[in-house]
C-alpha positions in Angstrom: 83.3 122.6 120.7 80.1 125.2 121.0 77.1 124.3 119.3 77.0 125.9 116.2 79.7 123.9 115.0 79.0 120.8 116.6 75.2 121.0 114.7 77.6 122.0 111.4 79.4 118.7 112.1 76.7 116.6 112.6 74.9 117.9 109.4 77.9 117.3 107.5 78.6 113.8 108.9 75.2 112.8 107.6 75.0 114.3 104.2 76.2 111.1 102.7 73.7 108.6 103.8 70.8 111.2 103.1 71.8 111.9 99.8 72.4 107.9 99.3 68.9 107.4 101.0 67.1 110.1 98.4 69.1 108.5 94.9 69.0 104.8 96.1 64.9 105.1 96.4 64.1 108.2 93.8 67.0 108.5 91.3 67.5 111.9 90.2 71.4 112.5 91.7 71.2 116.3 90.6 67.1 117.0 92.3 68.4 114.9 94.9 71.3 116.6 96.1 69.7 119.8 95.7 67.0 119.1 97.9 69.9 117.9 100.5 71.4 121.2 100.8 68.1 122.8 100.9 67.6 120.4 104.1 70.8 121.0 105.3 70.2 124.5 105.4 66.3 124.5 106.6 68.3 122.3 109.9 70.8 124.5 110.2 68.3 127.8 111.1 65.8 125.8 113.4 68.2 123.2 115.1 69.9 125.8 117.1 66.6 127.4 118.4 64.3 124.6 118.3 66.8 121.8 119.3 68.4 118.4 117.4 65.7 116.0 116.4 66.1 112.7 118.4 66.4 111.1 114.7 68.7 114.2 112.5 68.7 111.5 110.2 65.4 110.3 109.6 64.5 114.5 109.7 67.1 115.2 107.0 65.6 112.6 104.8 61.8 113.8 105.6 62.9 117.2 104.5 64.5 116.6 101.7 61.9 114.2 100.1 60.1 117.0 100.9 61.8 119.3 98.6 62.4 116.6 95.8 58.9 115.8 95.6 58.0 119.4 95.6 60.6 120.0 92.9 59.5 117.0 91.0 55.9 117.9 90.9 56.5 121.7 89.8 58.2 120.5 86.5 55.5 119.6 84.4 58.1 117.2 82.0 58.6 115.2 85.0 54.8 114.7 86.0 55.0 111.0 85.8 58.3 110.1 87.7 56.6 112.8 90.1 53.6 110.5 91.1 55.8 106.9 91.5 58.1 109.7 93.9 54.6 110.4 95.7 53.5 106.9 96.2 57.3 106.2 97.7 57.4 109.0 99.5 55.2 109.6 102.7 54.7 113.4 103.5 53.4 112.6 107.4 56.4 110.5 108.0 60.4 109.7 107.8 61.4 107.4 104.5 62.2 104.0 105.8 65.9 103.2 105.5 66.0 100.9 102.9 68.3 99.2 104.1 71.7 99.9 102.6 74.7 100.1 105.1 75.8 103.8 105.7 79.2 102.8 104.0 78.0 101.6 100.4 76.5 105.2 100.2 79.3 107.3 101.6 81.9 105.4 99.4 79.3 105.0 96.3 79.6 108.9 96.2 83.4 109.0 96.6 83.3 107.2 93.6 80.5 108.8 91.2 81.9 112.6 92.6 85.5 111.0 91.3 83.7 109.7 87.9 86.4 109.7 85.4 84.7 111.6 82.6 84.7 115.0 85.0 88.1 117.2 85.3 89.8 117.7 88.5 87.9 121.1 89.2 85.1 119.4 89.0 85.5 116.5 91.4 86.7 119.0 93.9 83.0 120.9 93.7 81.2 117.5 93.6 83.2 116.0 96.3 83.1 118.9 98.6 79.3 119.1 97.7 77.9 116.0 98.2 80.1 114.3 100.1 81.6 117.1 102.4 77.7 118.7 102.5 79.5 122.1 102.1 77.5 125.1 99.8 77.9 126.5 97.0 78.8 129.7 98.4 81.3 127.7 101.0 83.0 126.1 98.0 83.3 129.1 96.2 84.9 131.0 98.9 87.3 127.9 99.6 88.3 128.1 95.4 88.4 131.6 95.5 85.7 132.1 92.7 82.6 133.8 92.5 79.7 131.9 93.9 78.0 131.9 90.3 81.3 130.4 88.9 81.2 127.3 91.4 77.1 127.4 91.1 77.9 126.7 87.3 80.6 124.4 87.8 78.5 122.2 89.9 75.6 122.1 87.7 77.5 121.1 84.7 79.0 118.3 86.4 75.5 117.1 87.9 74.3 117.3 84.0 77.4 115.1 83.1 76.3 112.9 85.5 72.7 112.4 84.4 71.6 108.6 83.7 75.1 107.2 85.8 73.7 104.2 87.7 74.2 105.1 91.9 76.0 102.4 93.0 79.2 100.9 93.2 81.1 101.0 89.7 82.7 97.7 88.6 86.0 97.5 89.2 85.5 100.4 91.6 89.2 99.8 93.2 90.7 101.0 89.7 88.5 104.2 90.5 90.1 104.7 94.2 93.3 106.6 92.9 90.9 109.2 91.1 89.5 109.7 95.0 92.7 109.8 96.8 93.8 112.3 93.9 91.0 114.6 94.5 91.4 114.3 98.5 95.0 115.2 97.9 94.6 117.8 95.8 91.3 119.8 98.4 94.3 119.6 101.1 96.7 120.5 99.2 95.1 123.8 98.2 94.0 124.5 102.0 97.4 123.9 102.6 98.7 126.0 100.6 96.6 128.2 98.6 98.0 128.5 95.2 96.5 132.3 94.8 95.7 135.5 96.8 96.3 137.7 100.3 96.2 133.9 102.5 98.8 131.8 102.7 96.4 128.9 103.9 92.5 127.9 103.8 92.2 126.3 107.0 88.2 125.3 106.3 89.6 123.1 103.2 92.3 121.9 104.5 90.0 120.6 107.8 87.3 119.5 104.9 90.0 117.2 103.4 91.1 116.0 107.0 88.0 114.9 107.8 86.6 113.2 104.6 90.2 111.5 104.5 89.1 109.9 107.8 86.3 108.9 106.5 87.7 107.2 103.4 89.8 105.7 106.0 86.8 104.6 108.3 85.2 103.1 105.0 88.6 101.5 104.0 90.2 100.6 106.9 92.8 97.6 105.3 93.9 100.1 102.4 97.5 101.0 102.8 96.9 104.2 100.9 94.1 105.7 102.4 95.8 105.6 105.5 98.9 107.1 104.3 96.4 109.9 102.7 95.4 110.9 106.1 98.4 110.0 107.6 99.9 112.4 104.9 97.2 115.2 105.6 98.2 115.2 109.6 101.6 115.2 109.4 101.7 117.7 107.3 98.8 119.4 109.0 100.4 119.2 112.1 102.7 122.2 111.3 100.1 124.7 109.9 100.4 126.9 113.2 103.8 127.6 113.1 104.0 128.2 108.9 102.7 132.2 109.2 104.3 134.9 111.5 102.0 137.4 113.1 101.2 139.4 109.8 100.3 136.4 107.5 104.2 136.0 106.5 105.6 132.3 105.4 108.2 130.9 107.7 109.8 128.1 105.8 109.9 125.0 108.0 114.0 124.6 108.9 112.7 128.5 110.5 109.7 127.3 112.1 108.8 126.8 116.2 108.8 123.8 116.2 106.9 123.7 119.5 103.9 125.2 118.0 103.7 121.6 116.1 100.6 119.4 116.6 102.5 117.0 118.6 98.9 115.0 118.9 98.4 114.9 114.9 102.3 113.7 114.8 102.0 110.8 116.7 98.6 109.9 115.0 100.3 110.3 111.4 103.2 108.2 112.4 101.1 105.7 113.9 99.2 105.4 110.6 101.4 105.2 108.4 103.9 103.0 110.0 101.0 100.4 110.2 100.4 100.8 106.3 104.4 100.8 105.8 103.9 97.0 107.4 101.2 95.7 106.1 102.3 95.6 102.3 104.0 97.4 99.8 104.2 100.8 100.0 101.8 103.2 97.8 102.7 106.5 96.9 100.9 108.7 99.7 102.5 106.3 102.4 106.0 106.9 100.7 104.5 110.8 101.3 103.4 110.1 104.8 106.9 108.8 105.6 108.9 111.2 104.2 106.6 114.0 106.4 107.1 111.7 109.4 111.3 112.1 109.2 110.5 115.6 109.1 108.0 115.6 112.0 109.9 113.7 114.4 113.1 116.1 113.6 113.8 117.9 117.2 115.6 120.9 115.1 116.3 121.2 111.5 120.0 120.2 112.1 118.8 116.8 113.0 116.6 116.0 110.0 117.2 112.3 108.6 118.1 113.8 104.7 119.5 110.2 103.7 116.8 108.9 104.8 114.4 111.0 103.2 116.3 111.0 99.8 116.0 107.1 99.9 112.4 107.6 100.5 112.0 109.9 97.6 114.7 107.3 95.3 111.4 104.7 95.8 108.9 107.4 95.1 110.4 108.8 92.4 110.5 104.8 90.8 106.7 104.5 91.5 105.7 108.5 90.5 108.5 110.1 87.9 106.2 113.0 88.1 107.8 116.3 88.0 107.0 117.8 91.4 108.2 114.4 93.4 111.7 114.9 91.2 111.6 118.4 92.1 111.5 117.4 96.1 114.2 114.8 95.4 116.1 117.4 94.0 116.4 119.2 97.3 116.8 116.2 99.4 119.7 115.3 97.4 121.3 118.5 97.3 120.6 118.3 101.8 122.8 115.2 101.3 125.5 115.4 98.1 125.7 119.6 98.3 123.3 122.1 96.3 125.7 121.9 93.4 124.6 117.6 93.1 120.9 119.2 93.6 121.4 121.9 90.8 122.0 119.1 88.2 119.3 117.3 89.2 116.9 120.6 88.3 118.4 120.4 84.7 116.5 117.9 83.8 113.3 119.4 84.8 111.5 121.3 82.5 109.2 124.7 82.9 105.7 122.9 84.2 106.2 123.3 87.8 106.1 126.8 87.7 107.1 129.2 90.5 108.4 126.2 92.1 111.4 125.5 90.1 112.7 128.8 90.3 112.0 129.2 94.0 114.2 126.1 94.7 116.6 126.8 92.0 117.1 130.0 93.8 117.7 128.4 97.3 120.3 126.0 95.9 122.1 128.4 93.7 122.0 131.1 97.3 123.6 127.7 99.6 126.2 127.4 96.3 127.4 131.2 96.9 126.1 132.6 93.7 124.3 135.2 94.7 123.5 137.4 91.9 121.9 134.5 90.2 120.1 133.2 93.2 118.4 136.7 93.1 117.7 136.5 89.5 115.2 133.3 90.1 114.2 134.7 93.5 112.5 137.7 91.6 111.9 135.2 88.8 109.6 133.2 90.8 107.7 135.6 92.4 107.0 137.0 89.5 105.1 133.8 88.9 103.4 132.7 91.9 99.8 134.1 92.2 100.4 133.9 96.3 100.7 137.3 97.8 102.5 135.9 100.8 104.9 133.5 99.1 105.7 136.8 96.7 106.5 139.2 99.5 108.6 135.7 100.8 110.9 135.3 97.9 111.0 139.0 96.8 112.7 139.4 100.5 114.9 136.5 99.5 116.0 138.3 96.7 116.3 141.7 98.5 118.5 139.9 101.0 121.2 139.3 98.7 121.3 143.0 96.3 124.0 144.1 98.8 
């Protein structure tokens, strides 16, 4: 790894316990953060000339007290809560840690960027923010929004999050799905980004790799954060080989499979079969399995489809939602014949979007009905807002105007 991004890593591996440090002694989450990034970025132009500090945390901290107190003190509403920040806050010298374990923070801030009274869009900002220690401008280039969009975004849900005690919520287990949610739905998009030219955002999708292992690190005994990052590298595992030389999708029973992450696999599987044994299985372990059959395929021919549809039949009992009935769809139309998956898609209804269509058109092409296969071919690329899945299933429907 060269510096650059070896410095970028360790700033972002510390952004949790520095922002925990600044809130846990001054209060102020939204002053507090800010000062953070302004730290992060004062590191990031002299650390690469002038060297890493021998303490980058204890330096992070200094700087950004620095800038809070500053910011305090120049807002003349806040004078008082500016002087009891000045008599906790030495200018010559490092904050003391106070004492609370790196993991109380890190997880606290999981939880108040997952606060339930923010929408989704929100948490992602927040989360990739505060936790991840990624800008504005990052963020906003990862969304694909304007940098004043996300800069607004933020800075309502800091305001919503004004006079929220920093600490651990009670109850805060209830609050975990809301993270794993907000993880899933960051990899997802890096994944596979739901608009414009890219068919993948490999910097998010990396983002939500690594704070899933740190949700993992933080929760090592929980069954479904480690099939959230056993589900990430699984599926991760296959991002080389999902784009041909010009940015193209290659659907995966077309893909190398010897461009697979072959490390990531056998990392994945080990995960999740350990959370598949140690109790019931969650949701995102039911995922993680499912990738796993596919994974562990050595052609497309030998993919386990029974197994998989009796992986999606206990999924589908936990989450009835409409894309896991959509996936069992296909799965049982791998295993019964696309005419037994067709009827399953009847009982879908128009939510899912592109999707339906684009699967609707696969089974209806593998049932011989061409003309109407090519019908929801154009149909769903008419919908999707991805360039490179349109100019996918607008050559689907080309293929079959003969």
């Amino acid at each position: 790894m060269s510096e650059p991004y070896a410095i970028e890593d360790l700033l972002r591996s510390h952004v949790p316990q520095v922002l925990g440090a600044l809130v846990r002694r001054h209060g102020h989450f939204d002053a507090a953060e800010d000062a953070v990034q302004e730290a992060l970025l004062a590191a990031a132009r002299q650390w690469p000339e002038q060297g890493v500090p021998d303490n980058p945390r204890g330096w992070l901290i200094r700087v950004a007290s620095r800038r809070l107190t500053d910011a305090l003190r120049s807002d003349e509403a806040r004078r008082e809560r500016e002087r009891r920040a000045v008599r906790l806050t030495s200018r010559d010298a490092p904050p003391a840690d106070d004492g609370a374990p790196r993991e109380d923070d890190t997880l606290t801030l999981f939880f108040l960027c997952c606060h339930p009274d923010l929408p989704p869009s929100a948490r992602i900002a927040l989360t990739l923010r505060a936790v991840g220690g990624l800008t504005t401008a990052e963020i906003a280039r990862a969304c694909l929004v304007p940098e004043a969009t996300m800069a607004q975004r933020i800075s309502r849900a800091k305001k919503k999050l004004r006079g929220v005690r920093f600490g651990r919520p009670d109850h805060w287990e209830e609050r975990l799905p809301d993270v794993l949610h907000t993880l899933y739905l960051i990899f997802n998009e890096g994944y596979t980004a739901t608009s414009g030219s890219s068919l993948q955002r490999r910097d998010l999708a990396r983002e939500a790799v690594r704070l899933a292992r740190a949700l993992h690190r933080l929760l090592p005994g929980d069954g479904e954060a480690a099939g959230l990052l056993a589900l990430m590298l699984l599926t991760d595992a296959r991002h080389e080989a999902r784009s041909g030389p010009h940015g193209e999708l290659i659907p995966l029973d077309e893909q190398d499979r010897g461009r697979w992450d072959r490390a990531a696999i056998e990392e994945g599987v080990a995960l999740v079969t350990r959370a598949l044994t140690a109790g019931p299985a969650g949701p995102y372990a039911l995922r993680a399995a499912i990738a796993a059959v596919h994974d562990e395929a050595p052609t497309p021919e030998a993919t386990d489809w029974r197994e998989i549809l009796g992986l999606y039949d206990v999924l589908v009992g936990l989450v009835p939602g409409p894309v896991e009935r959509l996936n069992r769809a296909v799965a049982l139309a791998m295993v019964h014949g696309p005419r037994a998956g067709l009827a399953a898609l009847d009982a879908l209804d128009g939510e899912l979007g592109h999707r339906l269509d684009a699967v609707r058109a696969h089974l209806l092409e593998r049932a011989g009905e061409h003309r109407a296969a090519r019908a929801a071919y154009e149909s769903a690329a008419a919908k999707t807002l991805s360039l490179p899945e349109q100019r996918y299933l607008r050559q689907r429907a080309a293929r079959l105007s003969g």
